[in-house]
Backbone as CSV, one residue per row, in Angstrom:
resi,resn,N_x,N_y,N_z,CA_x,CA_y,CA_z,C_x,C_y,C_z
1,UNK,150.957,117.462,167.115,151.658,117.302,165.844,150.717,116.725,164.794
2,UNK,151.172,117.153,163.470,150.087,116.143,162.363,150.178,115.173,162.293
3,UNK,149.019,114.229,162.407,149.126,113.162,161.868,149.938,112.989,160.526
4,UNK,150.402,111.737,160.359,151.564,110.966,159.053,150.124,110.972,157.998
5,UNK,149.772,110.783,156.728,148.969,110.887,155.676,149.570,109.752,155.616
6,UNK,148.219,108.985,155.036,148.706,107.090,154.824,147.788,107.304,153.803
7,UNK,148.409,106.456,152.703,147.217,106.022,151.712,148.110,104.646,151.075
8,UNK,146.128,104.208,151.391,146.284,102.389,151.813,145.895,102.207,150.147
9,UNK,146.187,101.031,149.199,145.541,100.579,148.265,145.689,99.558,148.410
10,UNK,145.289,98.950,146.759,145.633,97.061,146.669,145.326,96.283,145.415
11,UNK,145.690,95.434,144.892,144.883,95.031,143.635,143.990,94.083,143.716
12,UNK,143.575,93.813,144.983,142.448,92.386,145.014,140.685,93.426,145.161
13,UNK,140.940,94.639,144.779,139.641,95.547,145.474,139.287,95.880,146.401
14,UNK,138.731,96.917,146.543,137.827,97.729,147.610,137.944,96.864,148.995
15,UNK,136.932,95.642,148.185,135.998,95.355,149.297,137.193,93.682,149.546
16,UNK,137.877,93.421,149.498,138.980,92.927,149.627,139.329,92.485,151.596
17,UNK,139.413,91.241,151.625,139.623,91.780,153.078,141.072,92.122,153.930
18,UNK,141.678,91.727,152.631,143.206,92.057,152.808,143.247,93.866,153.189
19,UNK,142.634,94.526,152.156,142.487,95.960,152.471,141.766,96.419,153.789
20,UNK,140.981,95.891,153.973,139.795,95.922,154.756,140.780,96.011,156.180
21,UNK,141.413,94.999,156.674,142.657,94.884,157.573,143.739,95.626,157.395
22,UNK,144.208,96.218,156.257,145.404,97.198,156.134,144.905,98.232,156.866
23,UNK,144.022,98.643,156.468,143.149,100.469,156.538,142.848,100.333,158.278
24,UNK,142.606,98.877,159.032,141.610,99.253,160.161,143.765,99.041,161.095
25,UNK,144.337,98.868,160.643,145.789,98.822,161.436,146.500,100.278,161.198
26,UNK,146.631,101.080,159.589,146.830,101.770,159.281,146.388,103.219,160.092
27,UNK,144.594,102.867,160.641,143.817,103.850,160.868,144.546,104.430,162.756
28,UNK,145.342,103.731,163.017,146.061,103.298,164.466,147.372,104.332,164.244
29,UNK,147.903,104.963,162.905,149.274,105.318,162.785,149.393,106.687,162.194
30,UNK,147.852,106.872,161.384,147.762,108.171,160.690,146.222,108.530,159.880
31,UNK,146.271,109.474,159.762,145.155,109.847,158.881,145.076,108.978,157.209
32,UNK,144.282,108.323,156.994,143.813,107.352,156.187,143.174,107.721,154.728
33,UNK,143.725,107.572,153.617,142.823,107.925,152.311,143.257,106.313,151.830
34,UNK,142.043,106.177,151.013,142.129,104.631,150.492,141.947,104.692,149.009
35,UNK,142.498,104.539,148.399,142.189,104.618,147.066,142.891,103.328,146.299
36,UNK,141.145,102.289,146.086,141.661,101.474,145.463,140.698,100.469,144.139
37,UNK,140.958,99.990,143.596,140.145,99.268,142.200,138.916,99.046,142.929
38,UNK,138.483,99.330,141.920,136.372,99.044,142.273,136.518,96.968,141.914
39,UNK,137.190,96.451,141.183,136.980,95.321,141.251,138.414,94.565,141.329
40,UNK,138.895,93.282,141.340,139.834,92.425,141.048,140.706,93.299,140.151
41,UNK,142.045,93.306,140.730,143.231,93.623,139.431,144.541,92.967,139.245
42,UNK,144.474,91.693,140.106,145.626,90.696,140.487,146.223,90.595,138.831
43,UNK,147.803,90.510,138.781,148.461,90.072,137.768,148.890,91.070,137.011
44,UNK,147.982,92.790,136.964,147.962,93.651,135.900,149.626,94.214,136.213
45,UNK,150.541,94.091,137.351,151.686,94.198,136.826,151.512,96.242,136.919
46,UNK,152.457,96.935,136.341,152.628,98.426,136.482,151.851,98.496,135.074
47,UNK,150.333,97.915,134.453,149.547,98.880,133.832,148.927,99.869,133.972
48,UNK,149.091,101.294,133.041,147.930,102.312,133.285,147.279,102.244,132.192
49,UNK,145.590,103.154,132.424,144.761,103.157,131.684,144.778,104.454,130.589
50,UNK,145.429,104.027,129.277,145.497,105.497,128.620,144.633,105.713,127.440
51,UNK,143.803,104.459,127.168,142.795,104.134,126.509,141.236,104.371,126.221
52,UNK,141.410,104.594,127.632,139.756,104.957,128.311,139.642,105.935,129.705
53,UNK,138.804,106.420,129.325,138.690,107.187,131.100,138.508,106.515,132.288
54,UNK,138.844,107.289,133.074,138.789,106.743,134.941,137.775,107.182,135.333
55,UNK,136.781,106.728,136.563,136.166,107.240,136.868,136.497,106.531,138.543
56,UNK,136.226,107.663,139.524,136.700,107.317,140.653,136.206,108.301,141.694
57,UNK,135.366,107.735,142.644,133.783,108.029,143.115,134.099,107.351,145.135
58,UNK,134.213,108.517,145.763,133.683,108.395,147.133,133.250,107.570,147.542
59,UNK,133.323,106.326,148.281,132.343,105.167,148.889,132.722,105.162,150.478
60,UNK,132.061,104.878,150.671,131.623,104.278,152.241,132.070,102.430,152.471
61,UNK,132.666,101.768,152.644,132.433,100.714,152.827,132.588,99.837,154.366
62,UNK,133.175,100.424,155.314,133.562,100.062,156.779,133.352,102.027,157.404
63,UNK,132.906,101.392,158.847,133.219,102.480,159.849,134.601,102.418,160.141
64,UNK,135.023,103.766,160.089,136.075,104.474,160.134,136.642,105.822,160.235
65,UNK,137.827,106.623,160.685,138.153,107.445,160.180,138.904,107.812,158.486
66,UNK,138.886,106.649,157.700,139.242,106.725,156.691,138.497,107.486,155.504
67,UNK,139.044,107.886,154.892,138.170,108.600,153.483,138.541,107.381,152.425
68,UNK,137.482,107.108,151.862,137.673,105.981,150.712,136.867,106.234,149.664
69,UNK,137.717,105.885,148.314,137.422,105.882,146.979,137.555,104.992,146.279
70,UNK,136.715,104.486,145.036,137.297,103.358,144.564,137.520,104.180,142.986
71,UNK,138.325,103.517,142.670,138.611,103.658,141.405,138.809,102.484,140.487
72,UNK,138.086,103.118,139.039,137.479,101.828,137.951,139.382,101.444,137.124
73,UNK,140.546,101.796,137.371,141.977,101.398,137.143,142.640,100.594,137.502
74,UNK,143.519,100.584,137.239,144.649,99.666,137.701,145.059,100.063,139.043
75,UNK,145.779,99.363,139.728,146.499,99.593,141.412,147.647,101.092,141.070
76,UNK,148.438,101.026,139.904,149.277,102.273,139.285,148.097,103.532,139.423
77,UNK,147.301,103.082,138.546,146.194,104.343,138.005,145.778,105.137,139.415
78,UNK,145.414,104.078,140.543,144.963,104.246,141.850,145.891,105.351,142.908
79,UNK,147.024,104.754,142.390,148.122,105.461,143.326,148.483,106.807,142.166
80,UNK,148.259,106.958,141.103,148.936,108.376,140.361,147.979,109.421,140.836
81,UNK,146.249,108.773,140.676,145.112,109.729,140.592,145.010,110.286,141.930
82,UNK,145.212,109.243,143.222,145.200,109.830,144.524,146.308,111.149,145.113
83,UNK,147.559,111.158,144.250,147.865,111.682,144.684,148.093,113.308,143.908
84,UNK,147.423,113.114,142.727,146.817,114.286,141.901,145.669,114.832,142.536
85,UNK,144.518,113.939,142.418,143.390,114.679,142.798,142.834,114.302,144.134
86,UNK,143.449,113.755,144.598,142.202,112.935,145.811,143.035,113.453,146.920
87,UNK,144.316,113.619,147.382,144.962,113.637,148.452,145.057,115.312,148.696
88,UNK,144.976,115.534,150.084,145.406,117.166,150.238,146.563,117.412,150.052
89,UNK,147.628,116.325,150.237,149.298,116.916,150.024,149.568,115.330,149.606
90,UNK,151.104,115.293,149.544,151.511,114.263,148.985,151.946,113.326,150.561
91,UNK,151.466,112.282,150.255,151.345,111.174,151.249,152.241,110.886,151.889
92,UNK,152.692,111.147,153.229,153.586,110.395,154.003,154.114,108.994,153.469
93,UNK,153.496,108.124,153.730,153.471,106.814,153.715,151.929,105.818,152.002
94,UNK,152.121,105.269,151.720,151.799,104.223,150.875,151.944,102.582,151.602
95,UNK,150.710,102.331,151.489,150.943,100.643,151.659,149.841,100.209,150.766
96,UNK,150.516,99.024,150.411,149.950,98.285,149.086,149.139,97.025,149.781
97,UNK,147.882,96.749,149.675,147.712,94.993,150.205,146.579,95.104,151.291
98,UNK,146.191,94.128,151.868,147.145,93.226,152.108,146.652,92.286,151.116
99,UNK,148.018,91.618,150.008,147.464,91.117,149.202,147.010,89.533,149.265
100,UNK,146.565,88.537,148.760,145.775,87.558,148.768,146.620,86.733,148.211
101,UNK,148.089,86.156,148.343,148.455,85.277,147.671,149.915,86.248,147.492
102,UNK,150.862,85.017,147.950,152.374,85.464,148.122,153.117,86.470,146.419
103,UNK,153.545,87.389,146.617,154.204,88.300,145.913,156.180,87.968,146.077
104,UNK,156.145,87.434,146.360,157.744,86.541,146.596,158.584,86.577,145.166
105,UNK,159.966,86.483,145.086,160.778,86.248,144.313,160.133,87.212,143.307
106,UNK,159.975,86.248,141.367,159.943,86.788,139.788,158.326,87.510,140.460
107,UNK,157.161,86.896,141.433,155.936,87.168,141.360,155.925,89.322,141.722
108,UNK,156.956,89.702,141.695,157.293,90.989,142.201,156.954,91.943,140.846
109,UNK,157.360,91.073,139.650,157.313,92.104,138.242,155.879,91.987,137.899
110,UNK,154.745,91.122,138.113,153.823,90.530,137.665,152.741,90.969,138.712
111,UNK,152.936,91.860,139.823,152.225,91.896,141.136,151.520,93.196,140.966
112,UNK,150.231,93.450,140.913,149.440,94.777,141.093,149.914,95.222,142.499
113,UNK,149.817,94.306,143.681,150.231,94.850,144.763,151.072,95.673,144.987
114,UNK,152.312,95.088,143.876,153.760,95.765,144.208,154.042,96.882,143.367
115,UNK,153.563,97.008,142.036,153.390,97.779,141.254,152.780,99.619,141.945
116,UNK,151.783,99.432,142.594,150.801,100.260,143.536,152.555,100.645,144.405
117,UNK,153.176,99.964,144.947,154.044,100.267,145.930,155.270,101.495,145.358
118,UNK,155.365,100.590,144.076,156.329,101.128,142.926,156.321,102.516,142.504
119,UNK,154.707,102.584,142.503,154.430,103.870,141.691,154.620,105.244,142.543
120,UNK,154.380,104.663,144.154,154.228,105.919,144.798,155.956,106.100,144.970
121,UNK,156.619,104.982,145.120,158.435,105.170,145.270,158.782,106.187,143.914
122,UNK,157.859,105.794,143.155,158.863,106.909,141.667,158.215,107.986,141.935
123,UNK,157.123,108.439,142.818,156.588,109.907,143.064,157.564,110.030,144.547
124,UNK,158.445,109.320,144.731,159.087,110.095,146.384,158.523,109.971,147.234
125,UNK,157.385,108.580,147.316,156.621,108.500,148.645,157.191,107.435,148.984
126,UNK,157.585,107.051,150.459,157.964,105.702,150.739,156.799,104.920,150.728
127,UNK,156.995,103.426,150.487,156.083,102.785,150.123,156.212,101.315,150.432
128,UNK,155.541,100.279,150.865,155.584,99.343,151.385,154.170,98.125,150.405
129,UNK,154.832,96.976,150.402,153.902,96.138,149.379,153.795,94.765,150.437
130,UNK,152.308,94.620,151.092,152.280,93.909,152.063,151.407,92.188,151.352
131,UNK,152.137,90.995,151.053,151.518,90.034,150.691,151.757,88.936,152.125
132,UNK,149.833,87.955,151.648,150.319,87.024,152.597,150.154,85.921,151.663
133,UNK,150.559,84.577,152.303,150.409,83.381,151.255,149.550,82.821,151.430
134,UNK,148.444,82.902,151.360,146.979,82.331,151.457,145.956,83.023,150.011
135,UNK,145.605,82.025,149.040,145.022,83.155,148.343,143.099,83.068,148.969
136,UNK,143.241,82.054,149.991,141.451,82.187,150.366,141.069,83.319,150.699
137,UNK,139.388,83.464,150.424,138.624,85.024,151.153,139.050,85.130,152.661
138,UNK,138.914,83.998,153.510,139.128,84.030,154.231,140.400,84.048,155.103
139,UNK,141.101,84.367,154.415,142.802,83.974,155.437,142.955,84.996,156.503
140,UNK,143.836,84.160,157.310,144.153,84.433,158.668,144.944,86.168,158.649
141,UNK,144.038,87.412,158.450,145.048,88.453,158.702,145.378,89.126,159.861
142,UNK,144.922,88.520,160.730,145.361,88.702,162.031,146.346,88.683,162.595
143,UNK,146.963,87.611,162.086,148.402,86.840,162.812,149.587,87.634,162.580
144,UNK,149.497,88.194,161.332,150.460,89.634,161.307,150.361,90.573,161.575
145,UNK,149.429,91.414,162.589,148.707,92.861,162.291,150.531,93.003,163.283
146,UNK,151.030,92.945,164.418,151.581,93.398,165.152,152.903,93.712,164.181
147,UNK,153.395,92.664,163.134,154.901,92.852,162.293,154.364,93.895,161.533
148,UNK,153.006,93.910,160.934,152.511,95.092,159.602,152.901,96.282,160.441
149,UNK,152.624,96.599,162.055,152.481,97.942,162.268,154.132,97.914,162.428
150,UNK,154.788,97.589,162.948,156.080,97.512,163.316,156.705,97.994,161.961
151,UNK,156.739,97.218,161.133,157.481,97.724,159.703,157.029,99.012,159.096
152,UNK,155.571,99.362,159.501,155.084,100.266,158.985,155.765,101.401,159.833
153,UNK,155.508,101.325,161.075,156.037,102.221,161.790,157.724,102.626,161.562
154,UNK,158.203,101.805,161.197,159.812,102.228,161.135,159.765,103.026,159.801
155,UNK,159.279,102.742,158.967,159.272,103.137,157.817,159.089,104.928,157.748
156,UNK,157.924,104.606,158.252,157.507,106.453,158.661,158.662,106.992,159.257
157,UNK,159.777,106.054,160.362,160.318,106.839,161.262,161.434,107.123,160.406
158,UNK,162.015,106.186,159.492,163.014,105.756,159.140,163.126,106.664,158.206
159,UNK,162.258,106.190,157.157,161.743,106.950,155.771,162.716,105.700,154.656
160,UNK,162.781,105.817,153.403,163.533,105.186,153.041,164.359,105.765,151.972
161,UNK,165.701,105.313,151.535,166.310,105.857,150.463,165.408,105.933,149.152
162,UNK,165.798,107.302,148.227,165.503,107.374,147.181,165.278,106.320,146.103
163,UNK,164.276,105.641,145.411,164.357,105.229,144.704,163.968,103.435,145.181
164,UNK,164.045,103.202,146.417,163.194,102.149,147.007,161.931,101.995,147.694
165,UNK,161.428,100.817,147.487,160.331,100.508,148.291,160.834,98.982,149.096
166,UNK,159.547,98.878,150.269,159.639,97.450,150.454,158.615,96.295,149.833
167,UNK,159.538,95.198,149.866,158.519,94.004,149.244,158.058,93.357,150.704
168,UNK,156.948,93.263,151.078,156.423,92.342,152.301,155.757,91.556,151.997
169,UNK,156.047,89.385,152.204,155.315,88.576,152.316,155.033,87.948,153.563
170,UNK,154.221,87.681,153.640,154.076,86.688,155.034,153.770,85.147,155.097
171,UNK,153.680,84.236,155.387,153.687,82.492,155.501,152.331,83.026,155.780
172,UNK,151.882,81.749,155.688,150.879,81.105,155.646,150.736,80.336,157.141
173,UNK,150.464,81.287,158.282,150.846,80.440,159.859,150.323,81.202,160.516
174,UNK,150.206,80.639,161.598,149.539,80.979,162.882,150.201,82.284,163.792
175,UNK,149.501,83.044,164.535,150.268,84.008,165.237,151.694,83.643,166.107
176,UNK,151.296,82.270,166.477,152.364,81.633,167.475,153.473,80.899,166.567
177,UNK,153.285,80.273,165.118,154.671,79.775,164.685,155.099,80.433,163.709
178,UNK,154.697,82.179,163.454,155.616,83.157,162.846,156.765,83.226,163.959
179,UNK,158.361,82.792,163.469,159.013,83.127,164.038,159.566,84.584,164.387
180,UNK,159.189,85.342,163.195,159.811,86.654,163.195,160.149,87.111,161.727
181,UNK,160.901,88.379,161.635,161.415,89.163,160.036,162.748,89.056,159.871
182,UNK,162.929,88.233,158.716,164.223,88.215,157.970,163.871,89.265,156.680
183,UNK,165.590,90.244,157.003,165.305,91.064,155.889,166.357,89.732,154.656
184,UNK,165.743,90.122,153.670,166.369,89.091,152.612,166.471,89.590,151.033
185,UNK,167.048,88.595,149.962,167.026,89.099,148.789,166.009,87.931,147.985
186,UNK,165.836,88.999,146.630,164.635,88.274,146.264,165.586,86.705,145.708
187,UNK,164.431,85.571,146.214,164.993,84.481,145.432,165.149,84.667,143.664
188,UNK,166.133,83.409,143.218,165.859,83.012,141.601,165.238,82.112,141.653
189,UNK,164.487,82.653,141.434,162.718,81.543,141.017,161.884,81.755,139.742
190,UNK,161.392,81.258,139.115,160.285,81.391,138.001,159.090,80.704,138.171
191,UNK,158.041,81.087,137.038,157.017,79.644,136.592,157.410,79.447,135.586
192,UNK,157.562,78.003,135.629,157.734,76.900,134.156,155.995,76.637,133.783
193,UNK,155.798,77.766,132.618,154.545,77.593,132.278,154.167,76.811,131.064
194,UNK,152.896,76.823,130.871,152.523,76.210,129.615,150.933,76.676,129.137
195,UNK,150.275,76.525,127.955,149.062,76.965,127.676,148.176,76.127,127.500
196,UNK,147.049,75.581,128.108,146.716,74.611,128.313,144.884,74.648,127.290
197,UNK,145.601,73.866,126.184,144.714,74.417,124.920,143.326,73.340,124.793
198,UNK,142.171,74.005,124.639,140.688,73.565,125.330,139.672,74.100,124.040
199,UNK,138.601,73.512,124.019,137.798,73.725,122.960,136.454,74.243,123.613
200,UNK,136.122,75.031,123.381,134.292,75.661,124.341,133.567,75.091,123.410
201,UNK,132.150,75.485,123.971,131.036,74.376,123.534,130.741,74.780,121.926
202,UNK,131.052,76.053,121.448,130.941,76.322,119.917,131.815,75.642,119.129
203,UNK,132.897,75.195,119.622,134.086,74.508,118.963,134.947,75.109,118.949
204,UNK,135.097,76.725,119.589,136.253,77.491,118.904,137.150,76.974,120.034
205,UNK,138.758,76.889,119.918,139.530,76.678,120.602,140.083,78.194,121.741
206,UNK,140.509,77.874,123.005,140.807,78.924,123.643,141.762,78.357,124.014
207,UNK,142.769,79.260,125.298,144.231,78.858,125.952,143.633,79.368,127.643
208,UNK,144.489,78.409,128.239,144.367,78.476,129.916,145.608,78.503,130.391
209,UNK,146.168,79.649,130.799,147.496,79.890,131.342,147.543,78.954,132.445
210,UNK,148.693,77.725,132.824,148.657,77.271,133.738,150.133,77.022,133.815
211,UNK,150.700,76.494,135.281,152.145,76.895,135.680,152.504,76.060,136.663
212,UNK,153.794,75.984,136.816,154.337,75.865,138.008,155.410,76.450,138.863
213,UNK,155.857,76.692,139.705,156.509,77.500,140.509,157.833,77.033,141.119
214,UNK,159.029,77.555,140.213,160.303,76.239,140.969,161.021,77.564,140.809
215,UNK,161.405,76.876,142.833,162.348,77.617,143.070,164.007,76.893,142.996
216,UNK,164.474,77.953,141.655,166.172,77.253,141.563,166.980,77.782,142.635
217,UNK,166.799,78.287,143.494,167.667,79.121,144.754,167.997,78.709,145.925
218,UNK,168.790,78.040,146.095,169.353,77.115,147.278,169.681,77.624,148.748
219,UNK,170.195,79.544,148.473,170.212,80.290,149.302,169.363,80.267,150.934
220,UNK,169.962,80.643,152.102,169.284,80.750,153.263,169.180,82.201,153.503
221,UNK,169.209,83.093,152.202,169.429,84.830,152.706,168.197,85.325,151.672
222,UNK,167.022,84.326,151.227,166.344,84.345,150.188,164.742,84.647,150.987
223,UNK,163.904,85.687,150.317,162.508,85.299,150.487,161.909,84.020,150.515
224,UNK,161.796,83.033,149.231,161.527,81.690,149.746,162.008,81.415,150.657
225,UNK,162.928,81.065,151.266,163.481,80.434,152.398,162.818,80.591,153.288
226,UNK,162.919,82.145,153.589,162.297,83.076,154.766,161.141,82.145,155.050
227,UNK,159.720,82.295,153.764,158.886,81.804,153.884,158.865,80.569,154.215
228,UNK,159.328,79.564,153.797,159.257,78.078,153.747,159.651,77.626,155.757
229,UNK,160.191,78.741,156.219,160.624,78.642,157.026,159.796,79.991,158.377
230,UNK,158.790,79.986,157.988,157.688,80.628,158.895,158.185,82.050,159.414
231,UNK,159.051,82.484,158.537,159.336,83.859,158.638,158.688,85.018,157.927
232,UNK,158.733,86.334,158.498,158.200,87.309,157.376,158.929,87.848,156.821
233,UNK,159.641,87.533,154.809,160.294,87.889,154.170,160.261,89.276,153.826
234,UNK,161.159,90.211,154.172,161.232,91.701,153.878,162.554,91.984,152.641
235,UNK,162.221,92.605,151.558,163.221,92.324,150.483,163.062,94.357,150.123
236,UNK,164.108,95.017,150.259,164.193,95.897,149.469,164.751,95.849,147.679
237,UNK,163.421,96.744,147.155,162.967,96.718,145.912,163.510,97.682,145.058
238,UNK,164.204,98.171,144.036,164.905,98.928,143.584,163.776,99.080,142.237
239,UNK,163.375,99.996,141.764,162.855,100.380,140.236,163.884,100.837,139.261
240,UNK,164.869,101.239,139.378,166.014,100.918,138.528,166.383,99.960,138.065
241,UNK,165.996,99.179,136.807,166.503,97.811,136.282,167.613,98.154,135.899
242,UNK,168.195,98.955,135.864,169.562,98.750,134.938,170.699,97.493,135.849
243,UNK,170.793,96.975,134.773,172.357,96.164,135.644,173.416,96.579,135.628
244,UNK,174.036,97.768,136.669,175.053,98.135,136.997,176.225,97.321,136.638
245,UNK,176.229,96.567,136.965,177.391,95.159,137.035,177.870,95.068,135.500
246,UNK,176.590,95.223,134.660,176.914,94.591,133.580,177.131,96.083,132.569
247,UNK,177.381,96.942,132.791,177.417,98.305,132.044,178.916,98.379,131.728
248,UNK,180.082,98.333,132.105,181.538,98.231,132.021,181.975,97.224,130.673
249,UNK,181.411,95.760,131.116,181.126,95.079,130.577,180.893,95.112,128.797
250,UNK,179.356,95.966,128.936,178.949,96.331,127.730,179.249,96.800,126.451
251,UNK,179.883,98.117,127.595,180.896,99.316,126.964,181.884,98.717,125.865
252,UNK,182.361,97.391,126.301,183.671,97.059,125.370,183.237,96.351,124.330
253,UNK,181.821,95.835,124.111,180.904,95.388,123.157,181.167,95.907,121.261
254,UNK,181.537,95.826,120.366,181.782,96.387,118.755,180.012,96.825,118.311
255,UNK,179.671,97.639,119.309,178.036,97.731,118.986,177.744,98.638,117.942
């Protein structure tokens, strides 16, 4: 039978070791295309590049059966171009990551990781957005490879409804005190930010985005929770913002 077509990306880059570990677990489930930012793209959120050209060039970076490309775009740009020009057919499967620093709760609208996940769900590919909570080079991606293939694998088997993807975070823990996967909803959480205003050595003044992270969500059916509680938070992701709920509502509005 054919192999499943996987195409792995991510927004931390190429050479990323979050990716680096997606692609060598991935390479275990299906035939492998990698298409992902030639450098850092954390934060860019569902930007594309309509400004400037792409350029996106064959590399070698690990032994493998994988085919890999990097591309000079966004994690979006990565996932539209692969599956225009780079892929022989349209991809079984999409996985985003593994990204470098938890994608949990509001961090979902703001996430290159998840965005990459997003884009292939609005082309009809199922798609999966894999974060862990460690943002070091070095974090532990080991300790999940067995839940990554598991979810991955159902996914292929499963497939998913129209119009979703999954959100995947993982704790920050050891192979032995991951308890296991709670599927969950995204917490209500924000950053309470501020701009943290600084003068460089010419005198001109600049701004330093800096934040904090409070979770208002008291819930035990929540991603935070999950996490706080050494679980791996699984949240299905809808790209439909509309608020259903609130459309009836609207209607009776003197607009």
């Amino acid at each position: 039978m054919e192999k499943p077509l996987i195409l792995v990306t991510n927004d931390d880059g190429i050479n990323a070791p979050g990716i680096r570990k997606l692609i060598h677990l991935m390479n275990q489930l299906g035939e492998v295309y990698v298409v992902a930012p030639d450098k850092p793209q954390s934060g860019m959120g569902h930007a594309v590049t309509i400004n400037s050209t792409l350029q996106c060039e064959s590399v070698v970076v690990d032994e493998g059966e994988q085919k890999e490309f990097y591309c000079s775009g966004t994690p979006a740009d990565c996932v539209k171009i692969a599956i225009d020009q780079i892929m022989p057919r349209k991809p079984d499967l999409c996985v985003s990551g593994i990204n470098h620093g938890s994608n949990s709760s509001v961090n979902v609208l703001y996430s290159g990781t998840m965005s990459a996940a997003v884009e292939a769900g609005i082309n009809s590919i199922p798609a999966i957005g894999f974060s862990l909570c460690d943002f070091h080079y070095d974090a532990d991606f080991d300790a999940s490879s067995d839940y990554i293939l598991s979810i991955a694998k159902n996914v292929l088997e499963n497939k998913l409804p129209e119009g979703i993807v999954l959100n995947v975070n993982i704790p920050k823990a050891t192979k032995q005190e991951i308890k296991g996967v709670k599927v969950c909803r995204q917490a209500r959480a924000n950053w309470i930010e501020e701009f943290d205003k600084r003068i460089d050595p010419r005198g001109r003044q600049y701004y330093w985005l800096t934040g904090e992270f409070v979770n208002m969500d008291s819930g035990d059916d929540t991603d935070e929770y999950a996490l706080e509680n050494n679980y791996i938070s699984v949240v299905p992701v809808q790209f439909d913002l509309t608020a259903h709920h609130f459309l009836s509502q609207l209607k009776n509005w003197n607009l």
